[in-house]
DOSEKOL-434837 format. One record per residue (C-alpha): residue number from 1; x, y, z; residue in one letter. Coordinates in steps of 0.1 Angstrom, whole numbers, padded with zeros to 4 digits. Each point is the difference from the previous one (the first is absolute). Layout:
N
{NUM; {X; Y; Z}; A};
...
//
This chain:
261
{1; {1139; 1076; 0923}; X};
{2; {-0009; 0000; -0035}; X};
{3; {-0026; 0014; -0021}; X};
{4; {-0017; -0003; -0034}; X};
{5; {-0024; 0025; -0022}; X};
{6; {-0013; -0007; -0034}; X};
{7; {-0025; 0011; -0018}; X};
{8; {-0013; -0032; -0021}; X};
{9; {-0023; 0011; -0021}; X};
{10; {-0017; -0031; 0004}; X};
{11; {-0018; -0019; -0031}; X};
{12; {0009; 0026; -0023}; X};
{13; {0033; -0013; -0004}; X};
{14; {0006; -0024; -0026}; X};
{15; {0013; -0038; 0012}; X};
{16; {-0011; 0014; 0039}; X};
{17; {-0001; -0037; 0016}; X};
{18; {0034; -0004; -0014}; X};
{19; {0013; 0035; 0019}; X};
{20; {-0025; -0010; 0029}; X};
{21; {0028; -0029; 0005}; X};
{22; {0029; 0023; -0005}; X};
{23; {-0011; 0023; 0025}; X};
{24; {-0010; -0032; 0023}; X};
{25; {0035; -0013; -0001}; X};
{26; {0017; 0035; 0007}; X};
{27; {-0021; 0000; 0030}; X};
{28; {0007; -0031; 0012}; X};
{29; {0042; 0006; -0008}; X};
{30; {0002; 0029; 0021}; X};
{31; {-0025; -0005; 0023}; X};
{32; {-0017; 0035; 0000}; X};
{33; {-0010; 0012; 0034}; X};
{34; {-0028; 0021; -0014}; X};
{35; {-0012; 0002; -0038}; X};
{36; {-0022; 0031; -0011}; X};
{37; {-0025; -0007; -0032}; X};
{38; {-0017; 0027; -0024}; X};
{39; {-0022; -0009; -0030}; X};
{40; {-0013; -0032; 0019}; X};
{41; {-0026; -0010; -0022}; X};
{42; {-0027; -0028; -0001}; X};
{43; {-0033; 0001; -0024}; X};
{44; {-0033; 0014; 0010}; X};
{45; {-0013; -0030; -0006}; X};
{46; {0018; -0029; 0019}; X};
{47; {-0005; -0016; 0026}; X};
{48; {0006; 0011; 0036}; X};
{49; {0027; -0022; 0018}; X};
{50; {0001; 0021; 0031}; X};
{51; {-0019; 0035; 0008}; X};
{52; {0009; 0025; -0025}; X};
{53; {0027; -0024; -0015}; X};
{54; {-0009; -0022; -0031}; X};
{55; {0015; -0033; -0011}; X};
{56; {0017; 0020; -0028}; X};
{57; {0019; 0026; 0019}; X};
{58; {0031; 0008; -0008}; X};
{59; {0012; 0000; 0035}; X};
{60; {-0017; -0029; 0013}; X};
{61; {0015; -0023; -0028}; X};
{62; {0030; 0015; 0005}; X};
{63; {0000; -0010; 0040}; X};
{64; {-0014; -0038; -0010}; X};
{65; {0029; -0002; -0023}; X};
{66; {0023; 0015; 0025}; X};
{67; {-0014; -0026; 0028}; X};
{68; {0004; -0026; -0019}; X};
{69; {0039; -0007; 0004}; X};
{70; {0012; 0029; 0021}; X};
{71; {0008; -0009; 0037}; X};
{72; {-0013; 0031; 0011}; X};
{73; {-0035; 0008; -0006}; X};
{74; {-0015; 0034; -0006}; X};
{75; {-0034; 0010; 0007}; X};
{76; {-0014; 0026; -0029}; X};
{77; {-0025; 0035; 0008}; X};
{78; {-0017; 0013; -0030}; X};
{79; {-0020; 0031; -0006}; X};
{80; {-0019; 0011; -0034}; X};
{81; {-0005; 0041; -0010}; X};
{82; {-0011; -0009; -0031}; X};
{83; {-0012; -0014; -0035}; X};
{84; {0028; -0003; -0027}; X};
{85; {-0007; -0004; -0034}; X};
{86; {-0034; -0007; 0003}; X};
{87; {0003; -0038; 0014}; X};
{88; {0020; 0003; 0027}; X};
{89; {0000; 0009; 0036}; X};
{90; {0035; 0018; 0007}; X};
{91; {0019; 0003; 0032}; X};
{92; {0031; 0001; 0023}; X};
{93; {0008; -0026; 0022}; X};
{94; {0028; -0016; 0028}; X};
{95; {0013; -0029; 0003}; X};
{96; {0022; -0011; 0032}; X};
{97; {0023; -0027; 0019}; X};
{98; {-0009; 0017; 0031}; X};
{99; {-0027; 0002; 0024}; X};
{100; {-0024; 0028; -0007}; X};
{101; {-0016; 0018; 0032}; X};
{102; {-0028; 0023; -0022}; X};
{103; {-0008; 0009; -0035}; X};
{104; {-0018; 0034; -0018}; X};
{105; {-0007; 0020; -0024}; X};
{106; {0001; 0033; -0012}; X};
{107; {-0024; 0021; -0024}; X};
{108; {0024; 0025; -0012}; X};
{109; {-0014; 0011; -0033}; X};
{110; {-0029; 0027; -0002}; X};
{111; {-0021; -0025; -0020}; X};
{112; {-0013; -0031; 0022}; X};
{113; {-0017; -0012; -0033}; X};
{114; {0013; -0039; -0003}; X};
{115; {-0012; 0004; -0040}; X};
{116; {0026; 0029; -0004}; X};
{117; {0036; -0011; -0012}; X};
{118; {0011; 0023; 0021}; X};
{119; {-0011; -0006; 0034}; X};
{120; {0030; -0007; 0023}; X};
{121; {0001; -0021; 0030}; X};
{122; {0034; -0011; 0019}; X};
{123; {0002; -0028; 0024}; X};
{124; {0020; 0001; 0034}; X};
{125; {0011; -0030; 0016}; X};
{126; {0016; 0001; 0036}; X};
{127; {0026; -0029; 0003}; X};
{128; {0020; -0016; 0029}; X};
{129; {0038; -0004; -0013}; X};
{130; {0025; -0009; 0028}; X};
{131; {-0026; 0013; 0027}; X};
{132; {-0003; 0030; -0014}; X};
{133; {-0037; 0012; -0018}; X};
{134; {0007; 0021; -0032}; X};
{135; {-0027; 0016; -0026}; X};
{136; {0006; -0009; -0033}; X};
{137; {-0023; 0019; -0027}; X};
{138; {-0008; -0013; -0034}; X};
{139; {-0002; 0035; -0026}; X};
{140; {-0013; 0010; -0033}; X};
{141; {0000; 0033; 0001}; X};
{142; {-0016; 0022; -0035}; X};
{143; {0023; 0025; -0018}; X};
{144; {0007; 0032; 0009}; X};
{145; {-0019; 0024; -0025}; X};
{146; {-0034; -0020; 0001}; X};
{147; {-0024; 0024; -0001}; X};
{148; {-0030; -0029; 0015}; X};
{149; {0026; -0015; 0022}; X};
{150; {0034; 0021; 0012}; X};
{151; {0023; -0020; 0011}; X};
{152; {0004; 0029; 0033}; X};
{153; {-0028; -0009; 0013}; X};
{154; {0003; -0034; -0002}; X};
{155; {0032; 0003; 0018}; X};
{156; {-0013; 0022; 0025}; X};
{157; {-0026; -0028; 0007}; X};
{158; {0022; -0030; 0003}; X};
{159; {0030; 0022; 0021}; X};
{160; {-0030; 0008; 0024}; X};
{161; {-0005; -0037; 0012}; X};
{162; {0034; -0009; 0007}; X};
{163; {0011; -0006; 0035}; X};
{164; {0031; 0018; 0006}; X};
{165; {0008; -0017; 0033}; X};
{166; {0003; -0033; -0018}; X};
{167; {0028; -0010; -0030}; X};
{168; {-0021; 0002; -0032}; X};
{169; {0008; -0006; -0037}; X};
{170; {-0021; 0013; -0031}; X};
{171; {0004; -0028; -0029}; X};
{172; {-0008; 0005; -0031}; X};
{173; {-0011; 0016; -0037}; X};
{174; {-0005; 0040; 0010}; X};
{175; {0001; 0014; -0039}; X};
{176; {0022; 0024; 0005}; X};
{177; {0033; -0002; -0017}; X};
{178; {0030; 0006; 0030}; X};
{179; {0022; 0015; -0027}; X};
{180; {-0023; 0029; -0006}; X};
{181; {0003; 0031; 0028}; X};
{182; {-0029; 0020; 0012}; X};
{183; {-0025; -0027; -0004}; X};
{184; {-0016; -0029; 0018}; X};
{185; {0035; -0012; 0016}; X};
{186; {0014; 0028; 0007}; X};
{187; {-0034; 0004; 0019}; X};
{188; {0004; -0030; 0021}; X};
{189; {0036; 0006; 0009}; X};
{190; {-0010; 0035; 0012}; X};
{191; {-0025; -0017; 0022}; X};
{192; {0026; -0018; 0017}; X};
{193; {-0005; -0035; -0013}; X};
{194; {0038; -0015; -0011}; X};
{195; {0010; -0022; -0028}; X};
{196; {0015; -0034; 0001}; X};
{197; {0014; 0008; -0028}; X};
{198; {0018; 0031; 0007}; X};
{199; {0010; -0014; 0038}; X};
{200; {0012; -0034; -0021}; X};
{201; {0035; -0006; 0007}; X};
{202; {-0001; -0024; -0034}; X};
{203; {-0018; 0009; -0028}; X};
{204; {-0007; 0001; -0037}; X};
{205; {-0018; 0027; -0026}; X};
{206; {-0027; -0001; 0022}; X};
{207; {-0027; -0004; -0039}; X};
{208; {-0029; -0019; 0004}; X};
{209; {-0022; 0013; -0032}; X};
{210; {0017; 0003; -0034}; X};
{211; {-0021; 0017; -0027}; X};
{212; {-0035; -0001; -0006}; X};
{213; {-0023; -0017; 0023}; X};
{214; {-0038; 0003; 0013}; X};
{215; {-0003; 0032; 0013}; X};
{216; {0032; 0016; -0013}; X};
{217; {-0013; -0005; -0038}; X};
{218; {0024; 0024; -0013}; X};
{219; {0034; -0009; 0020}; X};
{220; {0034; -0001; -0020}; X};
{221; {0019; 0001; 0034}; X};
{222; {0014; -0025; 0031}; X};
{223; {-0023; 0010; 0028}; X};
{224; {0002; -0011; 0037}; X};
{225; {-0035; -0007; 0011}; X};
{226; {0002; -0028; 0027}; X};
{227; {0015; 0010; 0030}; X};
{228; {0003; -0012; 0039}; X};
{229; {-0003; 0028; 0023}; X};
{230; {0004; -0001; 0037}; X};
{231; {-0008; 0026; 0028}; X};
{232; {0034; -0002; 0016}; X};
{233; {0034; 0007; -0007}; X};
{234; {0014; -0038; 0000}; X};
{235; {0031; -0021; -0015}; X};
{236; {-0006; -0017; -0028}; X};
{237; {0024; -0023; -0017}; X};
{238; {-0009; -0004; -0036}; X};
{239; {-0033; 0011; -0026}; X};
{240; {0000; -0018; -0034}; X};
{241; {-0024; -0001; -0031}; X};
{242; {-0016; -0030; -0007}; X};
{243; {-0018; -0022; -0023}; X};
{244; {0019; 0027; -0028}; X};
{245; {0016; -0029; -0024}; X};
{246; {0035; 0004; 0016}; X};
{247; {-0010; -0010; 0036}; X};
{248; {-0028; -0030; -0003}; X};
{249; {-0027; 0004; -0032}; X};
{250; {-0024; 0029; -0008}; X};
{251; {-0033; -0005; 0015}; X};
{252; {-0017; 0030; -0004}; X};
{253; {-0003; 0030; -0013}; X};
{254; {0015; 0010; 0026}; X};
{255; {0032; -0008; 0015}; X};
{256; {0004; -0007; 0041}; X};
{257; {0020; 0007; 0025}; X};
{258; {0016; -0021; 0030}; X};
{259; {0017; 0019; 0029}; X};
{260; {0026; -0017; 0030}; X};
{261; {-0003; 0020; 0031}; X};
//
């Protein structure tokens, strides 16, 4: 099985359609089982393709383009927390190969305000791989000394609706940086969740931020933001960086990362 999260920072990149391909492809190479999407953005003012999606989501172009020469064809789930930037609707979304049994989402932030940057929503998708149903979460989590927003409780939220009598992985951009102790990731561990990364039997420097981005204005350092967590103790054969300029293109602000159980 193997999984993809990125945060794409969608249409505030520069030259996006050109890294909407380059993502596309990647996809369509390794034939992701599951993909997890933060910063899925369309504008307020489009038009709505499908419920809450609108011609111009990230997601849902991404999926067309996907569609349009892969063999297998994945099915996208999108949720919105909130406005970005003032034009935008931002959001997390899934996108599978797989058949998907149910979809939800979660309220974890304090704030239920969708005119606050930072309300937080995450989106669970249960999926059918090889018979067996499996949660799959898409996360972005706020930072860990937000007065408005502590990234604790947040956690505390989301960890409250997993279903620990079923596989589950949390994908995705949880602002806190792994390399610092006694914060937001040393939180999570301590609540039992594991890391791909740490259970990886392969694996690179782990970075998926260097230097100053949104939200970490004053940055100097490599940080490792993005993670895959899973409730259970589980083999897993390899966790790589990507989209970084030395494996496939940058696309974001953000690096991602693809794990091989």
């Amino acid at each position: 099985m193997k999984l993809l999260t990125l945060n794409c920072h969608s249409w505030i990149e520069e030259n996006q359609l050109e890294k909407l391909d380059i993502i596309a492809k990647d996809i369509i190479e390794k034939g992701y089982d599951v993909i997890s999407l933060q910063e899925v953005n369309q504008l307020i003012e489009s038009k709505v393709a499908m419920d809450i999606v609108k011609e111009d989501n990230f997601a849902l172009l991404l999926m067309n383009k996907i569609n349009q020469t892969s063999k297998e064809k994945y099915s996208m789930y999108y949720e919105k927390s909130h406005i970005g930037y003032d034009k935008y609707e931002e959001g997390v979304a899934l996108l599978t190969k797989h058949k998907v049994k149910d979809v939800k989402s979660y309220l974890i932030s304090r704030a239920d305000d969708f005119s606050f940057w930072k309300t937080r929503r995450v989106l669970k998708a249960s999926i059918l791989i090889e018979g067996k149903e499996i949660d799959f979460y898409s996360c972005h989590l706020g930072w860990w000394d937000d007065e408005k927003e502590p990234f604790k409780e947040q956690f505390d939220r989301l960890y409250e609706t997993i279903d620990q009598n079923k596989l589950t992985f949390l994908m995705g951009d949880f602002n806190n940086n792994a390399f610092k102790k006694n914060e937001g990731y040393d939180y999570i561990i301590q609540r039992g969740l594991y890391d791909t990364y740490s259970l990886a039997e392969v694996k690179d420097d782990g970075v998926t931020v260097k230097g100053k981005i949104a939200g970490w204005d004053e940055n100097r350092n490599d940080l490792r933001l993005d993670l895959i967590l899973v409730n259970r103790k589980i083999p897993v054969k390899s966790s790589s960086v990507i989209f970084n300029g030395i494996n496939k293109e940058v696309v974001s602000d953000h690096f991602g990362v693809c794990v091989e159980i």
